[in-house]
GUGUVEX-378925 format. One record per residue: x, y, z of N, C-alpha, C, O in turn; residue in one letter. Coordinates in steps of 0.05 Angstrom, whole numbers, plus 5000, padded with zeros to 4 digits. Example, Ala and Ser with C-alpha at 12.3 -4.5 7.8 and 13.67 -1.06 7.14 Angstrom:
REM residues 2
526448865156524649105156526449345156528549345169A/525749555142527349795143525850015157526850235161S/
***
This chain:
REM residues 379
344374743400346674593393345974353375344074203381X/347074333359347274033342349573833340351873913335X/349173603344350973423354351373203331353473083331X/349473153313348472953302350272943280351273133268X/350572683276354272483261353372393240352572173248X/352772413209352572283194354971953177355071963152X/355571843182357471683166356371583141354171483140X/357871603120356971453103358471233093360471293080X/357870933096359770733108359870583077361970623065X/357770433063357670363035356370473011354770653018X/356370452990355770482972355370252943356970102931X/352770302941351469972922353070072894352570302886X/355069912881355569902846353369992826353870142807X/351169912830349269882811347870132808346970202786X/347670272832345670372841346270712853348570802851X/344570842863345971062883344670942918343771102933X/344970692925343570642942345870662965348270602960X/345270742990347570843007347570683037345170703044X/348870563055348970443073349970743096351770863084X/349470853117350671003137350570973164349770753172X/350871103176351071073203349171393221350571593220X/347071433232346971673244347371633268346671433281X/349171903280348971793313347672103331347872343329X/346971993340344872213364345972173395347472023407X/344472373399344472353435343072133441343472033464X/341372013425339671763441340371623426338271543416X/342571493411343171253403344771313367345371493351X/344971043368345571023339342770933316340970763321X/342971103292342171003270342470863244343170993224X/341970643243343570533219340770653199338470693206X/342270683171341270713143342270593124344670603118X/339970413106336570623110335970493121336270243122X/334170713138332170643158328870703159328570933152X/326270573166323770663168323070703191323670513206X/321770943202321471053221318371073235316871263230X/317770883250314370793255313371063259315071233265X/310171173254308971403261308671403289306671273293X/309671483313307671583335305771873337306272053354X/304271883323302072203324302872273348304772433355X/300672093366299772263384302072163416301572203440X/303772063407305871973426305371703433305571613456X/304771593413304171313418304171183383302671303368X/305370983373304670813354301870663364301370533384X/300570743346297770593348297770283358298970123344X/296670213380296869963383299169813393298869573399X/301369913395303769863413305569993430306870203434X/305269743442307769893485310169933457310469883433X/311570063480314270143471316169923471318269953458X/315669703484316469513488316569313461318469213448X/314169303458313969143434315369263410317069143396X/314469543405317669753389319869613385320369483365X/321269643406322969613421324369283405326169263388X/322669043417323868793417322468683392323668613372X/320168673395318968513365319668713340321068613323X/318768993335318769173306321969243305322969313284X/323169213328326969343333326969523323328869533306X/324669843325324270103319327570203329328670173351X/328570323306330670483321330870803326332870903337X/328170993315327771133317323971173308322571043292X/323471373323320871423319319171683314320571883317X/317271723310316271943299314072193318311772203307X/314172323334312472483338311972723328313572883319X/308072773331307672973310306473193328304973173347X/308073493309307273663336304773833330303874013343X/303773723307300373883317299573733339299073823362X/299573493333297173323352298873373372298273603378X/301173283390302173353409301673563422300973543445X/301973933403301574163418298474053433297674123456X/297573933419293374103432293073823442290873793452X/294973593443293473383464295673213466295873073446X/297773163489296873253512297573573529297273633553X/298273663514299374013504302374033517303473813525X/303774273521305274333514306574343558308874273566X/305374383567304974383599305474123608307474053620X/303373953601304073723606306873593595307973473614X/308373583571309573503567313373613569315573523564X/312073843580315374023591315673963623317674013636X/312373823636313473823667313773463661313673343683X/313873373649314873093638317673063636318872863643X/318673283625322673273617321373253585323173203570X/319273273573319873193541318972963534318772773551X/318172943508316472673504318372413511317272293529X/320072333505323272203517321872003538321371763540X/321572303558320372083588317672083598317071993620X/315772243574312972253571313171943573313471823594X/312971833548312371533540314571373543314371163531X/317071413559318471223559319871133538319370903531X/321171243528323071153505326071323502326071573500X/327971193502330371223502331271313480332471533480X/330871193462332371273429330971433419328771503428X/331971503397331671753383328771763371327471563364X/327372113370325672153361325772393347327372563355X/323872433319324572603309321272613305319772423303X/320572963303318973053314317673293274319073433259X/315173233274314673413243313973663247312873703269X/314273833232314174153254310574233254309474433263X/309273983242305874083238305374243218303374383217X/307374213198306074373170304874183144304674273122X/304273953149302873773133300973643148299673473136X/300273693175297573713189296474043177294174053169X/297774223177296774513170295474433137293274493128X/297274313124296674283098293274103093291574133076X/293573913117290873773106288473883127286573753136X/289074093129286174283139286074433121286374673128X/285674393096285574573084283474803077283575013064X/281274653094279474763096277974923118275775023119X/280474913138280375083168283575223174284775223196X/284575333150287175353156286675613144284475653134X/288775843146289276093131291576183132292276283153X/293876163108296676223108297176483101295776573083X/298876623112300276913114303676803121305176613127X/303677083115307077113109308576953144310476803148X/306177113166306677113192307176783199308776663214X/304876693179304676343198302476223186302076263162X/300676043201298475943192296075963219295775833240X/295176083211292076003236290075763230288575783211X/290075623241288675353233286775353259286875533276X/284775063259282975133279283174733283282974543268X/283574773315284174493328281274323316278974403315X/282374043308279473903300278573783324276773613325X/279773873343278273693375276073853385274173763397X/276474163379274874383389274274553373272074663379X/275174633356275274843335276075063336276075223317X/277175133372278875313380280875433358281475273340X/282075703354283675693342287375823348287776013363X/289575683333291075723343293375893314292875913290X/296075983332297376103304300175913305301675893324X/300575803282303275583281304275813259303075873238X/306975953268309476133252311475903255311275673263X/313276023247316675833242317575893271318175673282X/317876063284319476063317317275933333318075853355X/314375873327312675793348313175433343313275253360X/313275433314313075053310317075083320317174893336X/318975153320321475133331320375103363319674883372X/320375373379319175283413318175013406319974843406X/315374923399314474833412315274553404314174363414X/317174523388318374233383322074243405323474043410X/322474513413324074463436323074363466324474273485X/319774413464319074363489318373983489318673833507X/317473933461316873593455319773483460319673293475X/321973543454325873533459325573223432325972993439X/324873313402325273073396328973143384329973363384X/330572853373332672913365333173063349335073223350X/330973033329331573143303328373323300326373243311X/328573503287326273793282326073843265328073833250X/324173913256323073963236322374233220319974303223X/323974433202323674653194320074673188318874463182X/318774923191316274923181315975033149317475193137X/314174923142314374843106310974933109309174943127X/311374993077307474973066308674793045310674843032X/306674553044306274323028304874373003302874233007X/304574502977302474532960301574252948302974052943X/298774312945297374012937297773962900298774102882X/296873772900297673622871295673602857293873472869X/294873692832296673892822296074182827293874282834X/298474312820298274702831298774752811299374572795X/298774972804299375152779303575242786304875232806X/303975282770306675372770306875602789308575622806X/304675792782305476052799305976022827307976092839X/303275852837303075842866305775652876307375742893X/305875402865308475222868311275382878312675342897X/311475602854314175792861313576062885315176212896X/310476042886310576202909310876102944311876202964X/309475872938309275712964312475642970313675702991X/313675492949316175462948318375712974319475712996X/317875912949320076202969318376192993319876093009X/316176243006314976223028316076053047316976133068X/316075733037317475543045320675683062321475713085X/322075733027324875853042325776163070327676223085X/323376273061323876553080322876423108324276503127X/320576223116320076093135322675913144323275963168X/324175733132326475653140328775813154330175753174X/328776073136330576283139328976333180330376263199X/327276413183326876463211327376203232328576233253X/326375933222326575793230329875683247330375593270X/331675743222334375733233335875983259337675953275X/334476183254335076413267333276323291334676413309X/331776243300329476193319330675943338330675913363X/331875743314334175473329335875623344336075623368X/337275763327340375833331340575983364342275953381X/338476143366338076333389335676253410334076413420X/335975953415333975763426336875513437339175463431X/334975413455337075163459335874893472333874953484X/336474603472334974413480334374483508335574643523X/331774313514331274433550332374143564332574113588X/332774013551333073793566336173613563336873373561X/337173803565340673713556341373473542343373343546X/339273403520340473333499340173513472338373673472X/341673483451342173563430339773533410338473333408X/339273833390337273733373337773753348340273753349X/337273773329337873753301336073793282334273623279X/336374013265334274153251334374063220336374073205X/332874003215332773913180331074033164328673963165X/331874223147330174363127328274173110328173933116X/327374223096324974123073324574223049324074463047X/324574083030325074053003322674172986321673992972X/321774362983318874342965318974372936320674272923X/317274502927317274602882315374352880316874232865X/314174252882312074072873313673872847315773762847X/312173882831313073722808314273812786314273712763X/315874092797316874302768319874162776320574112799X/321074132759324374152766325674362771327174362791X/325674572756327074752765325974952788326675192788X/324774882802323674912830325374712855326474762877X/324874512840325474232868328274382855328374602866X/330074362842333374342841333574672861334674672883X/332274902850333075152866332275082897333875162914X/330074952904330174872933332474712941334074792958X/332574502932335074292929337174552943337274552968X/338474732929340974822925340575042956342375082973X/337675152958336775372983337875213003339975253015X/336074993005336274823032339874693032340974653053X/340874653015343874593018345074753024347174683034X/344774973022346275283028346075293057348175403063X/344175233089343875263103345275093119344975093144X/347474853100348774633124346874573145347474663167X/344674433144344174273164344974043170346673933155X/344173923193344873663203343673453183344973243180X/341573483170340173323152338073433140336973603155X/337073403116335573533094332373233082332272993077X/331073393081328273253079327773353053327873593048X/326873133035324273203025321773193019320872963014X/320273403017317273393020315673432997316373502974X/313173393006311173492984310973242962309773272941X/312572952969311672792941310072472957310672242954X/307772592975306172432977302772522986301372473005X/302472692958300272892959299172752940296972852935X/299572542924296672532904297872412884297072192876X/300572582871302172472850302472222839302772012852X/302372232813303171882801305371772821306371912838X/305971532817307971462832310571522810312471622822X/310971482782312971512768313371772782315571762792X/312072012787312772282785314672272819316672402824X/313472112833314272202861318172072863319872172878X/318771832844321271762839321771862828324171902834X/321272012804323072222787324272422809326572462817X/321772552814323172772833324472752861325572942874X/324072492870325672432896328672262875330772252887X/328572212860331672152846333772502843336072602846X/331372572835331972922817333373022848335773082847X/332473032868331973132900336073002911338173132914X/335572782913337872632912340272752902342272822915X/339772762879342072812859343573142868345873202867X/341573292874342073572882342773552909344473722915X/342373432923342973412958345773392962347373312946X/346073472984348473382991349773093000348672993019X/351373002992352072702990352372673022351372473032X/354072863042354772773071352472833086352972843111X/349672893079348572933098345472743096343372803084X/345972553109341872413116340072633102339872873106X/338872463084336372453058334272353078334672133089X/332372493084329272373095327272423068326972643058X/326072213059323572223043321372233056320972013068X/319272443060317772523084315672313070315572273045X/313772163091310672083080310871783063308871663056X/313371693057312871483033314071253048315871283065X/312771003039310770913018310270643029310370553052X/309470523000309870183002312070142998313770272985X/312369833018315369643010316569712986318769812987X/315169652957316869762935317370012939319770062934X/315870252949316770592948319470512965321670582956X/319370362993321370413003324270312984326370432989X/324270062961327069992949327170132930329470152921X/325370252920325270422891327270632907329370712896X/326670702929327370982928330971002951332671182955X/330670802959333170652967334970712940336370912933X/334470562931336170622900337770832887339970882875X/334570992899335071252888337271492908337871722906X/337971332923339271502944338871622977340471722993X/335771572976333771643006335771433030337171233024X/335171553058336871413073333971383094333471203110X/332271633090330671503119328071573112327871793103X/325271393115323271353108321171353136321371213156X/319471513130317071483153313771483136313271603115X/311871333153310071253132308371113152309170953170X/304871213146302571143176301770873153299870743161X/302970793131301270593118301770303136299670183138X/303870193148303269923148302669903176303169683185X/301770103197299770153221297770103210296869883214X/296570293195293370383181292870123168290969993175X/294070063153294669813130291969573151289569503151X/294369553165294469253187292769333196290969173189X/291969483210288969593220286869523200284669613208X/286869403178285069423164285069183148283769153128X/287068973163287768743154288968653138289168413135X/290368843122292668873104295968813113297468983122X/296568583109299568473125300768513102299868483079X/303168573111306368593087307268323104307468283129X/307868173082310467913091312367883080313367993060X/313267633098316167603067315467503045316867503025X/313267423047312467263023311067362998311067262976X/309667633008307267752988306267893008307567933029X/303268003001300968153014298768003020297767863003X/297968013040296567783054294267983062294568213071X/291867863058288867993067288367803070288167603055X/287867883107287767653128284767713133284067553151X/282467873126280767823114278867493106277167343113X/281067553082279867293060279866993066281866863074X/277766913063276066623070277966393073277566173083X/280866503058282366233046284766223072286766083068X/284266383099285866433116284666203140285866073157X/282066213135281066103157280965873182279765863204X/283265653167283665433164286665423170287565233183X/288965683159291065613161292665713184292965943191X/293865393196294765523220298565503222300265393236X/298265653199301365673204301965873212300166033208X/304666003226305166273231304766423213305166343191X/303866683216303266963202306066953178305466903155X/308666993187310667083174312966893184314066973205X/313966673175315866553185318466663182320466623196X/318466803163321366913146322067243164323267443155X/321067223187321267523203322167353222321867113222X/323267473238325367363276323767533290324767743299X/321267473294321267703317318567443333318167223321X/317167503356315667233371312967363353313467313329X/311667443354310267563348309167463319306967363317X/310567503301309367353264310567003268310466823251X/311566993292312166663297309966463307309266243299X/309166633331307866553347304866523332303466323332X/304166733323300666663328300466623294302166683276X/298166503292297566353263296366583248295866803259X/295866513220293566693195291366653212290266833225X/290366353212287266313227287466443247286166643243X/288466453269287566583298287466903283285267013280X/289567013276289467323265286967323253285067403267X/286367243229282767343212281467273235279667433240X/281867013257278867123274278667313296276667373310X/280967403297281467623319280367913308279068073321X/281267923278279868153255276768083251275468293257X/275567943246273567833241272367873275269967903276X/273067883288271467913321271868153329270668203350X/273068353318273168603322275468603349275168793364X/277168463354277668433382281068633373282368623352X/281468773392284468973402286068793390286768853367X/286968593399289968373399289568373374291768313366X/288068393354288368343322290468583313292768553305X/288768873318289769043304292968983322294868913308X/293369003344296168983348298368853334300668923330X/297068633328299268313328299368453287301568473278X/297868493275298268623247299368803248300968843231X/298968963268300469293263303769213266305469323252X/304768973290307068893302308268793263309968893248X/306068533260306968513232307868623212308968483194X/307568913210307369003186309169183194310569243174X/309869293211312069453222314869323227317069423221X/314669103238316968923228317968883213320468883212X/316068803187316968733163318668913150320768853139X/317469183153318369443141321569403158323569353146X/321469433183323669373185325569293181327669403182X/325069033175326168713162326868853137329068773129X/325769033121325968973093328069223087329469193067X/328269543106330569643106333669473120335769483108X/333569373139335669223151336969063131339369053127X/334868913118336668743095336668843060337168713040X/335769203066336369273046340369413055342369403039X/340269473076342669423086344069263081346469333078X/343669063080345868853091347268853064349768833061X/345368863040345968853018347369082996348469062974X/346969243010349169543003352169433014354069392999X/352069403037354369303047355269073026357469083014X/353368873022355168683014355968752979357268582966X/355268942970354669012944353868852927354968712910X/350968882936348968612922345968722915344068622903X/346368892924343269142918341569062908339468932913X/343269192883340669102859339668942851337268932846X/341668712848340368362848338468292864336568132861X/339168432885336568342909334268422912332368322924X/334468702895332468802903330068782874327668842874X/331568682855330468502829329568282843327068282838X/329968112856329067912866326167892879324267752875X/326868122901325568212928321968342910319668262913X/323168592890320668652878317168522877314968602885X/318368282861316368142853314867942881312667832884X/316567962894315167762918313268012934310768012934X/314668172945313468402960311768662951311268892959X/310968462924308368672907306168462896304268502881X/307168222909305467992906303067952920303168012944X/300567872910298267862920297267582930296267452912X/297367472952297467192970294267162966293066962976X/
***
């Protein structure tokens, strides 16, 4: 069954930038929205709690390779579902493991049937088809599911692009038949969203465009433009992607980006964004603020003890200083990578919410002229 409510509430003058509403069995979604990575059923480095009150995650991400083979598929069906695995109420939307398939590329083997890939924990090997990644993302119960796709890498030749492409669509084609005659185990509602492929040809991405609109889903993704590509190329074709979609139904841009990918592509029409950069980022001492980009690293932090991010509401970029953060990074100590990862996932937050506010107020583009230059700034 599918339950899932798209509204589409404003619309920016300037722009194709869109304000909506999604509503689920586990809550409401406002758009646009960025959606933190949890892999392995966990955002790196944070309780659900901190999610929750400091980052105000309103949806989140699990991934079902890593999920099937750890903590597998047993454990998490005599759980009720990842939901009450890890404790989280609101909505989760779950990737069907065909861009984990994609970056084995070197332990993977694709057929019409599926993909046999070989676990990187053991080297065991397993077979992911379109009804097996459907099961086994009914047994994870996330809201929203993920059709199984082959991702081709950047750049492909045309042939393969339009072959991988139809592959793509005859795998969807089972995928919906596999939903349709399947049902949630855990009496809530799930919601299946096809995937967009053709690489960088247009008249590939528009014939996918038009495949995947033909199947009325609850919501439509697209994929394949965070493989390598220039960045001009990945906004052309996520504008191109847009334009062909259907206007009433949630746009997910799979994989992207930075703060600017996320307003560039706001603009362009995208409503929901997921992306391991400002975890990984912050892990590596790389902070997004309101102010610029901060490498809390550098010598010139050492000294300053003002809050991390004053221009964020959350305790967390209030509370603890630049100096205490670089020596927490600098000591190798846990509480660093946290209190950055909290940072940087907030911000992202911060920076769809008040790309919101500003659709609503029909002020978009001024703002986001404004916003550019600060949040591609180097501190």
């Amino acid at each position: 069954m599918s339950s899932l409510k798209f509204t589409l509430e404003n619309k920016d003058p300037h722009s194709s930038a869109r304000a909506g509403t999604i509503l689920t069995d586990h809550g409401i979604i406002q758009t646009p929205i960025f959606m933190p990575v949890g892999t392995a059923g966990t955002v790196k480095g944070l309780t659900q709690k901190q999610l929750n009150d400091d980052v105000r995650a309103q949806i989140i991400l699990g991934n079902t390779y890593h999920l099937y083979l750890r903590p597998g598929l047993e454990v998490l069906q005599s759980a009720g579902g990842l939901h009450k695995f890890k404790h989280w109420d609101k909505p989760i939307l779950t990737d069907s493991g065909g861009y984990q398939v994609f970056s084995l590329a070197n332990s993977r083997k694709i057929s019409e049937e599926g993909v046999v890939f070989q676990s990187h924990i053991d080297g065991s090997k397993h077979l992911f088809s379109p009804e097996k990644a459907i099961d086994i993302q009914r047994i994870i119960g996330g809201d929203i599911i993920m059709a199984f796709d082959e991702c081709p890498p950047y750049p492909s030749e045309y042939k393969y692009v339009k072959s991988s492409m139809e592959l793509t669509h005859r795998w969807l084609d089972r995928c919906v038949e596999q939903f349709n005659r399947t049902e949630s185990l855990y009496g809530h509602s799930q919601n299946l969203f096809p995937i967009v492929q053709g690489g960088t040809e247009k008249d590939l991405r528009i014939a996918s465009c038009e495949y995947i609109a033909s199947k009325d889903a609850a919501g439509n993704a697209i994929g394949g433009l965070s493989v390598g590509e220039p960045i001009p190329l990945i906004y052309e074709f996520c504008g191109l992607c847009c334009e062909h979609l259907p206007e009433q139904k949630p746009r997910y841009l799979m994989g992207v980006g930075t703060p600017a990918d996320l307003l560039e592509c706001i603009a362009l029409g995208v409503d929901m964004f997921d992306c391991v950069m400002p975890t990984r980022n912050g892990r590596n001492a790389m902070l997004f603020t309101t102010e610029g980009i901060i490498n809390i690293d550098n010598k010139k932090w050492e000294f300053d003890h003002s809050p991390i991010d004053q221009g964020l509401d959350n305790e967390t970029s209030n509370y603890y200083s630049k100096s205490y953060l670089r020596h927490l990074m600098k000591s190798k100590e846990l509480l660093g990578l946290t209190i950055a990862s909290i940072q940087n996932l907030a911000f992202y937050l911060w920076l769809v919410t008040e790309a919101r506010k500003q659709i609503v107020a029909g002020s978009f583009s001024s703002w986001k002229a404004t916003m550019m230059p600060i949040i591609t700034k180097r501190l």
